[in-house]
C-alpha positions in Angstrom: -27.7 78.7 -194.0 -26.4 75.0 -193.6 -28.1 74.9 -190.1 -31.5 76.9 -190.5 -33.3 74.4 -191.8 -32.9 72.1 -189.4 -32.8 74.9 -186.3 -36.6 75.3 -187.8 -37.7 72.2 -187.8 -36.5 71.1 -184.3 -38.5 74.9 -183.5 -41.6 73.3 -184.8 -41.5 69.7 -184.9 -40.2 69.4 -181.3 -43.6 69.9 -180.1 -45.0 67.4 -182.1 -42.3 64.1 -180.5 -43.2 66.0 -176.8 -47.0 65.4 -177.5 -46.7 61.9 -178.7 -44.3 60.6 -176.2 -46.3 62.9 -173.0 -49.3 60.8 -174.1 -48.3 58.1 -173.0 -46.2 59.0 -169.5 -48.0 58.8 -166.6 -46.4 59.4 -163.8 -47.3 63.3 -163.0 -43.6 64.9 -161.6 -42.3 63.5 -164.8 -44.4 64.5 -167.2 -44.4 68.0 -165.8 -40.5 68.2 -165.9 -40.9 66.7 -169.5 -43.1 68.8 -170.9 -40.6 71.7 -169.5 -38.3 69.9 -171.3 -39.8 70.1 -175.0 -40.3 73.3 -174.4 -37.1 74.4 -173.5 -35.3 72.8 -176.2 -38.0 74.5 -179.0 -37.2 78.2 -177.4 -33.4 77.2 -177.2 -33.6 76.0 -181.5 -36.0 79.0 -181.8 -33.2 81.6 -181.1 -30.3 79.1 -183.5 -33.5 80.2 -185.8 -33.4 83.9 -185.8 -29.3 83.4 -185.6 -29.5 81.7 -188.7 -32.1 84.1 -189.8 -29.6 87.1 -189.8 -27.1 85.5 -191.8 -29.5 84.5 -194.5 -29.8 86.7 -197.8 -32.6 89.6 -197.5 -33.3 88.0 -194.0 -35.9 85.6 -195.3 -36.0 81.7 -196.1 -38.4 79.8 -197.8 -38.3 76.0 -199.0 -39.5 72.6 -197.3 -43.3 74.3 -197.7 -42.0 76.9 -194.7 -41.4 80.5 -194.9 -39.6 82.8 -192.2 -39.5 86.2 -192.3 -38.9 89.2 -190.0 -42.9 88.9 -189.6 -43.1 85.5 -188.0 -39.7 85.2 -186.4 -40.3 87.4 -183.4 -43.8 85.7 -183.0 -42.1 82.4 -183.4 -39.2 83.2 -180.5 -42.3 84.8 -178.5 -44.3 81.4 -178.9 -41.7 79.5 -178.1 -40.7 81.8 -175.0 -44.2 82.1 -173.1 -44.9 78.4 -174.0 -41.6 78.0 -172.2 -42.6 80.2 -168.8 -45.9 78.8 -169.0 -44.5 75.3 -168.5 -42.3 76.1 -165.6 -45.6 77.9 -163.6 -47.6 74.4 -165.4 -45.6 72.3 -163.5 -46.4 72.9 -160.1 -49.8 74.3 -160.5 -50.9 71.5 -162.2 -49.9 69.3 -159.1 -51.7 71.6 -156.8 -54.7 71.1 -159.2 -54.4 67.3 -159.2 -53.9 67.3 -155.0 -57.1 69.2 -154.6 -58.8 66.8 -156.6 -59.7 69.1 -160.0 -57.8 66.5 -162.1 -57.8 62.9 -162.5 -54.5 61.4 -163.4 -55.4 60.2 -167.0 -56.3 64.5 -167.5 -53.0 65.4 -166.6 -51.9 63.0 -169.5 -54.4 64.8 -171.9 -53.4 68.2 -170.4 -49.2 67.8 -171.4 -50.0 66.0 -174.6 -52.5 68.8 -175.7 -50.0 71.4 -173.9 -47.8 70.6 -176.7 -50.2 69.9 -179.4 -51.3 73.8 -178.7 -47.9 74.7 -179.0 -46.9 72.7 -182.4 -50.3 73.9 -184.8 -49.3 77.6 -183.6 -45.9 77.5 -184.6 -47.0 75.8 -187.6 -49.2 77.9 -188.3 -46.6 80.3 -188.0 -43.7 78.7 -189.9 -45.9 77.3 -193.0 -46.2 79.0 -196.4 -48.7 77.3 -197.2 -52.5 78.9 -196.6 -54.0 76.1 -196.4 -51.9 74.4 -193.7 -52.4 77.9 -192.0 -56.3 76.8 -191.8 -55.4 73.4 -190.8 -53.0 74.9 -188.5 -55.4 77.3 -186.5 -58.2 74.4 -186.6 -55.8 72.5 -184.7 -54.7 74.9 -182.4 -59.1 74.7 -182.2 -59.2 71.3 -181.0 -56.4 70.8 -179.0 -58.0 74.3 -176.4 -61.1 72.4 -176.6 -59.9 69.6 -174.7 -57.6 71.9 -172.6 -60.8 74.0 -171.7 -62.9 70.9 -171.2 -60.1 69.9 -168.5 -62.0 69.9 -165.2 -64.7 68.4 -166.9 -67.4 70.2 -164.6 -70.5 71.8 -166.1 -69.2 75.1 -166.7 -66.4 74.2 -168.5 -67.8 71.7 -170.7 -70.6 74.6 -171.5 -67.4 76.5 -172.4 -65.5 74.2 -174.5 -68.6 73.6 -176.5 -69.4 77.5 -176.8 -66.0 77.8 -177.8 -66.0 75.0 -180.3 -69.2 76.3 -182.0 -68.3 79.7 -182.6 -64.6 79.2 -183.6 -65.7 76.1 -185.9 -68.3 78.4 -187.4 -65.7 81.2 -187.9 -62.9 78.5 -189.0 -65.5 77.6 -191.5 -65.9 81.1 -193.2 -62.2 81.7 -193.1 -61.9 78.2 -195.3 -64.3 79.4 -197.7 -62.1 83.0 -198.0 -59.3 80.8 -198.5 -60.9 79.6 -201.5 -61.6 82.3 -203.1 -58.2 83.5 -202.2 -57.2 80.4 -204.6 -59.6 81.0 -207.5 -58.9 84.8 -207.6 -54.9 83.7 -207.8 -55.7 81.2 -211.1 -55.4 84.5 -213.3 -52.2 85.8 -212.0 -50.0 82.5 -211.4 -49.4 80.1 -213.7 -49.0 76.7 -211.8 -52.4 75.7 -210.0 -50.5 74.3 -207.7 -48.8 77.1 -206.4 -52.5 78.6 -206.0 -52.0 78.7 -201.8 -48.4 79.3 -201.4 -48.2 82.5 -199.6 -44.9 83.5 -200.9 -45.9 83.3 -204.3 -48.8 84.9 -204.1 -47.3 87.8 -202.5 -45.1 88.4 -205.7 -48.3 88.5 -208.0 -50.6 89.6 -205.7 -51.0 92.8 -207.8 -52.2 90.1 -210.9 -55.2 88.5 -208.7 -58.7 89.1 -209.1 -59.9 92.4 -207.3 -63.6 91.8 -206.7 -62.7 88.0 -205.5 -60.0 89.6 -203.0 -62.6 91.9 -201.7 -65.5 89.4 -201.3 -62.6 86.9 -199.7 -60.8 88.8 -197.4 -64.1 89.6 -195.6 -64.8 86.1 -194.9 -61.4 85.7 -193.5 -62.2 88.9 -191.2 -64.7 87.2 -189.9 -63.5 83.8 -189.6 -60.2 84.4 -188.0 -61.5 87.5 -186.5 -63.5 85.0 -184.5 -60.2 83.4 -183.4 -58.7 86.8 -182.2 -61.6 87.3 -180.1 -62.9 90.4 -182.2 -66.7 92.0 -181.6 -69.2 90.5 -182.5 -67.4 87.2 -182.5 -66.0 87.2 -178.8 -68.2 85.8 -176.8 -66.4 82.1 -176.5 -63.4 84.1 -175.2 -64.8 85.4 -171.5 -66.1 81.9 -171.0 -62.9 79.8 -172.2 -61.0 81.7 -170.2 -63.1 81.5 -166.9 -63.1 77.8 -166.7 -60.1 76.4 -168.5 -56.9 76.1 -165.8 -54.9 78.8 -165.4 -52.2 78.3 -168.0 -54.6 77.5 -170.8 -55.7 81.4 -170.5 -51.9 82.6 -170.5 -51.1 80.5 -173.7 -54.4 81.1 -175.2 -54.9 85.6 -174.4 -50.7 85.3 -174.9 -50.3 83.5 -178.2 -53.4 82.0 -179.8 -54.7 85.3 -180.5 -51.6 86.3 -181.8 -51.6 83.7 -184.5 -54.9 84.4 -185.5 -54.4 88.3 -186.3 -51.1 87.1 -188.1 -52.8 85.3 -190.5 -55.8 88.2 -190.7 -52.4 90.5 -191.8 -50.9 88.4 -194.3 -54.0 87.9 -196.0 -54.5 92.2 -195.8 -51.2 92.3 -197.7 -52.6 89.9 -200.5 -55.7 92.0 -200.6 -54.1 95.5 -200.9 -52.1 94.5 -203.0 -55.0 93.4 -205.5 -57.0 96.0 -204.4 -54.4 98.7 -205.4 -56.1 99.6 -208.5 -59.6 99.4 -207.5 -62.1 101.8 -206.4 -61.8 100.8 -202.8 -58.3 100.3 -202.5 -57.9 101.1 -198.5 -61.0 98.1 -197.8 -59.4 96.0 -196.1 -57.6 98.2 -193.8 -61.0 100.2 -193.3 -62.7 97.4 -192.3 -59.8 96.2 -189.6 -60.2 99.3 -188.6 -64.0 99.4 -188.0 -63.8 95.8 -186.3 -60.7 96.6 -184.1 -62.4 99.9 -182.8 -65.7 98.2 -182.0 -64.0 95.1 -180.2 -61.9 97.6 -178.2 -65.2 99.9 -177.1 -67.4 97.0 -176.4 -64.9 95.2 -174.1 -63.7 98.2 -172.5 -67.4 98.5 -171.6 -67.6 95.5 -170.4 -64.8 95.5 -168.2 -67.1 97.6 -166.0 -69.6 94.6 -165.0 -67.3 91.9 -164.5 -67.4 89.8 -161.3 -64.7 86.8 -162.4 -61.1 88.0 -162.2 -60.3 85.9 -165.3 -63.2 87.2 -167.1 -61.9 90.6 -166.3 -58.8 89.5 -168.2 -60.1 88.3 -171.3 -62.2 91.1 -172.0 -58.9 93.0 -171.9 -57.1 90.4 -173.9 -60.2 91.8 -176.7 -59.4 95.0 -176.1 -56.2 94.9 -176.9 -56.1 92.7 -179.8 -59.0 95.5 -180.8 -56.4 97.8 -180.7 -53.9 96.1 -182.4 -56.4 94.9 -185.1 -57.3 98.8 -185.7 -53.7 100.0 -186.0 -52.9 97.0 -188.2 -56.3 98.8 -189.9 -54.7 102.2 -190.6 -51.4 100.7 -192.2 -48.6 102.9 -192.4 -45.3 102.4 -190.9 -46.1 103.9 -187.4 -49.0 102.3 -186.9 -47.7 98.8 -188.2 -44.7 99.1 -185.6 -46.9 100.3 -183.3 -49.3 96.6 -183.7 -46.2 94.7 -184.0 -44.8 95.8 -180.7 -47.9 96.2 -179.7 -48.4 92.4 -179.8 -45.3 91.7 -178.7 -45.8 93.4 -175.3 -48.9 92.3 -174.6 -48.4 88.6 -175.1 -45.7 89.4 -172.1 -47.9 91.1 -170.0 -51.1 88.9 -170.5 -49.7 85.8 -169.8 -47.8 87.1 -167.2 -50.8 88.7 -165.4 -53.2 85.2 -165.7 -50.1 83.7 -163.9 -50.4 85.9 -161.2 -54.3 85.8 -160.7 -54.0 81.6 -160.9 -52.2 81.9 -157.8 -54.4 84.5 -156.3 -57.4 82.3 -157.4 -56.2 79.8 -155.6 -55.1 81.8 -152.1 -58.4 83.1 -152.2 -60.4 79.3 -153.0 -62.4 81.4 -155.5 -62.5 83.4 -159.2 -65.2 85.9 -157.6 -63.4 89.0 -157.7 -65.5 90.3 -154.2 -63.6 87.3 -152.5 -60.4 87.5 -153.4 -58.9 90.4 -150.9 -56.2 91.4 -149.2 -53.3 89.5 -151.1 -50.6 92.1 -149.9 -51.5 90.8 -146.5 -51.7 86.9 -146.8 -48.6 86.8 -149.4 -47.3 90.3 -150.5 -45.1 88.9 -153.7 -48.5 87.7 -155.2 -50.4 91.0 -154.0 -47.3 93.2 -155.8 -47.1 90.8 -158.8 -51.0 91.6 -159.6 -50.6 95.3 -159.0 -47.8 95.1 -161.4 -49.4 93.4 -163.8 -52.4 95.6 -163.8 -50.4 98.7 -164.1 -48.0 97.1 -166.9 -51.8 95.8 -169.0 -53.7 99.2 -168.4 -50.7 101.1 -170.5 -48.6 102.7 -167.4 -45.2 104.1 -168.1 -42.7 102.8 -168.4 -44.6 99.5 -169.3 -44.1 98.4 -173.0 -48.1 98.8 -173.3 -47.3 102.5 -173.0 -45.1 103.0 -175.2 -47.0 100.9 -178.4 -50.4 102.8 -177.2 -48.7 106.1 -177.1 -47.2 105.4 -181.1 -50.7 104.0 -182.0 -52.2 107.6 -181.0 -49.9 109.4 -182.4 -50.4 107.3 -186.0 -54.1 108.1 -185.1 -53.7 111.4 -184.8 -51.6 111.8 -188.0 -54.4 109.7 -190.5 -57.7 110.1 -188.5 -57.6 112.7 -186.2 -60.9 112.5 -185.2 -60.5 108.9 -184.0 -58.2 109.9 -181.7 -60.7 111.3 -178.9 -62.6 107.9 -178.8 -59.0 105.9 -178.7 -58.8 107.9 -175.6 -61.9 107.7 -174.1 -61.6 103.7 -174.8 -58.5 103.6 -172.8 -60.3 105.9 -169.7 -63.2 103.4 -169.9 -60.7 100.3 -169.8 -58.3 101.6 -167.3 -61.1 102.3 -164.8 -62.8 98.8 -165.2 -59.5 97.4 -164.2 -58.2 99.8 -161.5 -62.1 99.4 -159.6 -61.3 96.5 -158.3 -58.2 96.4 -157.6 -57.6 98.2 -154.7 -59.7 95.7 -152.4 -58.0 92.7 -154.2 -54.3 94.3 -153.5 -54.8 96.0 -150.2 -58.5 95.2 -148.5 -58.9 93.4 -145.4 -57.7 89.1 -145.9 -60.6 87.3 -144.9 -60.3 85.3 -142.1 -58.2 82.4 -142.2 -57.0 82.8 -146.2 -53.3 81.5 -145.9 -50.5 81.7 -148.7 -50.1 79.4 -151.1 -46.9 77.8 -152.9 -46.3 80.2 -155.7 -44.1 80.4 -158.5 -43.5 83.5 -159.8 -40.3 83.9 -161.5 -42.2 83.6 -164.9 -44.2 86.5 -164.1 -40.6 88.3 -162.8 -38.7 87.6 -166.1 -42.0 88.7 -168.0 -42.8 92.1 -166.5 -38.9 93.2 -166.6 -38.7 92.6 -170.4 -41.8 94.5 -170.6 -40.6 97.3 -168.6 -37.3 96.9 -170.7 -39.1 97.3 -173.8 -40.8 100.4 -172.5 -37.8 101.9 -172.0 -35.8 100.9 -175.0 -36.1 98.7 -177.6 -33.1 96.6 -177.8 -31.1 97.3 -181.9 -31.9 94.0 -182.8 -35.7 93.7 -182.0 -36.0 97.0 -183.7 -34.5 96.0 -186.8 -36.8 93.0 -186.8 -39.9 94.9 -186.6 -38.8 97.8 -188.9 -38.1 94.8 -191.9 -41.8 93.2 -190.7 -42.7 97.1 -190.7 -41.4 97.5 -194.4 -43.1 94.1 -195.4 -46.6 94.7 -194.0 -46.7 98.3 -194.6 -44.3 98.9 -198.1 -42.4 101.7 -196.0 -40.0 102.3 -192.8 -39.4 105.3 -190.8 
């Protein structure tokens, strides 16, 4: 115990010296190496974290305004791990970005200071017990992508930093007002006012707090952070941050951000079924997760049918997904809730892994249009087999992870709403077709004339796809025990 404390705040805080002292390096090659660096170290404190974590009573610490818990430490390791890949493919993409002229010198400052910025309000917003440090937190992680989107600073992306800046400060906006009434309907069940935001103390009188407050409050915090995970109606930023920001902002931002913003949609749900227990709607909030997660998931596998930009492709099924994660988290019980867990877990793999591989076949091809990118196989075969890969790992093909969380999520389906199951599986025709359409002519079609390979760096896409497939075949002891405690936590139960 003498050594988690401090294990956690070099896991969180380390981001905040690399962003302070990357602002104000200049020189390019070292800035990239450094911001690999600050990286490495946070992943290498985050696993002395869930060390630690094991040897602490009940697996759980809280003090210093931080909680950890087997909820937030895989997402914490997981942050800490992508943001880690993500700067080793950074590093050299961001050079090629800044020799073909995309990127002034000065942006390549902004882009490593906010690189880490991103990275320290998610793990706060992880790490804090505090709920209104979790709104700060995600705000944060708000402006920091709108200068990471803003980046090339060419009409399109400014369009989509502003889009993006809109929508999520309108939805950041509700969720502050849900977090309010979250505080008033605490002042009857806890004593000290100023414990009225401390999620760990709320939790142990949750029962106590005001049921109609709860109710009105956690749907404005469905909405607001639902705007943050990219859930229907609220996703329309998404498609358009993703299409214009450089390539590692989408990995970090369909990998992680979205991540954090369902975690904080969940702890809330726990509050509010816990004070909605003896109500007349005592299932609300998981019902209306449900409702949301299922819509977000039909409209975007829809849409997947019409797109013409690779990365737009990709973010639509970064809202599908979370759909289907938000609608398992919806129907509670401990498969579903180990389903969603993993569920997350897998996908933040895959995704990140998978925007990796189209940056470099973006750039092979000299466009996003997916009719001109063709023939990778032929011009550079790792990057053509990396994106087939990654296709087949996202879409849910065995023995991918996404198989495996998918196949539980049906089966919890099919055990508490049977009749939802048929349109789960339709959704996941719809989806897998909109991705597989194109893919053929990308992977295998003719190279257009003169299309040459390009300096690629894919062992971040490597290391990402085999834990995936690792985690679709078996779930190592220690993982598993992790999500069954989060599983027990979320859901009151195991199995």
């Amino acid at each position: 115990m003498s050594t988690l404390f401090p294990a956690l705040a070099l896991t969180l805080f380390t981001p905040l010296f690399g962003g302070l002292v990357l602002g104000l390096v200049r020189p390019m090659r070292l800035a990239g190496w450094l911001n690999l660096a600050f990286c490495a170290l946070s992943f290498g404190a985050s696993l002395l974290l869930a060390r630690d974590l094991l040897a602490a009573p009940g697996g759980v610490y809280t003090g210093h305004g931080l909680h950890i818990d087997a909820f937030n430490l895989p997402l914490i390791v997981l942050t800490s791990f992508v943001g880690l890949t993500t700067a080793i493919f950074s590093r050299r993409y961001m050079l090629e970005m800044y020799a073909h002229g995309r990127v002034t010198p000065l942006r390549m400052q902004v882009y490593h200071a906010m690189f880490q910025g991103f990275l320290l309000t998610m793990l706060v917003a992880l790490g804090t017990d505090n709920l209104g440090i979790l709104w700060v937190a995600v705000e944060g992680a708000t402006l920091a992508t709108v200068l990471l989107v803003s980046l090339y600073r060419t009409p399109e992306s400014v369009e989509a930093a502003w889009k993006y800046f809109i929508l999520c400060g309108v939805g950041i906006a509700l969720a502050l007002f849900g977090t309010v009434l979250v505080y008033f309907a605490a002042q009857q069940a806890i004593g000290d006012p100023e414990q009225g935001l401390t999620w760990s103390v709320l939790h142990a009188h949750a029962d106590g707090m005001s049921a109609p407050v709860m109710a009105i409050a956690f749907v404005f915090l469905l909405v607001g952070y639902g705007t943050k995970v990219g859930l229907a109606p609220m996703h329309f930023w998404l498609p358009d941050a993703h299409s214009e920001g450089p390539t590692p902002v989408s990995a970090m931002l369909s990998g992680l951000l979205l991540n954090i913003a369902l975690y904080a949609v969940v702890r809330f749900k726990m509050l509010a079924d816990s004070a909605l227990g003896q109500s007349a709607t005592p299932q609300l909030a998981g019902h209306l997760m449900m409702g949301l997660g299922l819509l977000s998931f039909l409209v975007a596998a829809l849409s997947l049918q019409r797109q013409r930009d690779i990365k737009r492709m990709f973010s639509y099924s970064s809202v599908e997904h979370m759909g289907l994660a938000t609608f398992a988290f919806g129907i509670g019980g401990p498969l579903a809730t180990f389903a969603a867990l993993l569920h997350l877990l897998v996908h933040s793999l895959t995704k990140s892994a998978v925007f990796v591989t189209v940056g470099h076949a973006a750039h092979i091809a000299g466009s996003q249009r997916i009719e001109r990118i063709r023939g990778l196989i032929r011009t550079q075969p790792a990057v053509g087999w990396a994106l087939l890969l990654g296709v087949a790992a996202i879409a849910g093909f065995p023995p991918f992870g996404i198989f495996a969380s998918e196949f539980l999520m049906l089966n919890a389906t099919l055990q508490s709403w049977p009749w939802l199951a048929g349109l789960l599986l339709i959704g996941l025709a719809i989806a897998f077709a909109g991705l597989f359409r194109n893919l053929q002519p990308m992977v295998y079609g003719s190279a257009p004339e003169g299309q040459v390979a390009v300096r690629a760096n894919l062992w971040p896409v490597v290391v990402h796809l085999l834990l995936v497939a690792w985690l679709g075949l078996a779930i190592p002891p220690l993982l598993a025990g992790w999500l069954q405690q989060a599983t027990r936590l979320i859901a009151g139960g195991g199995f």
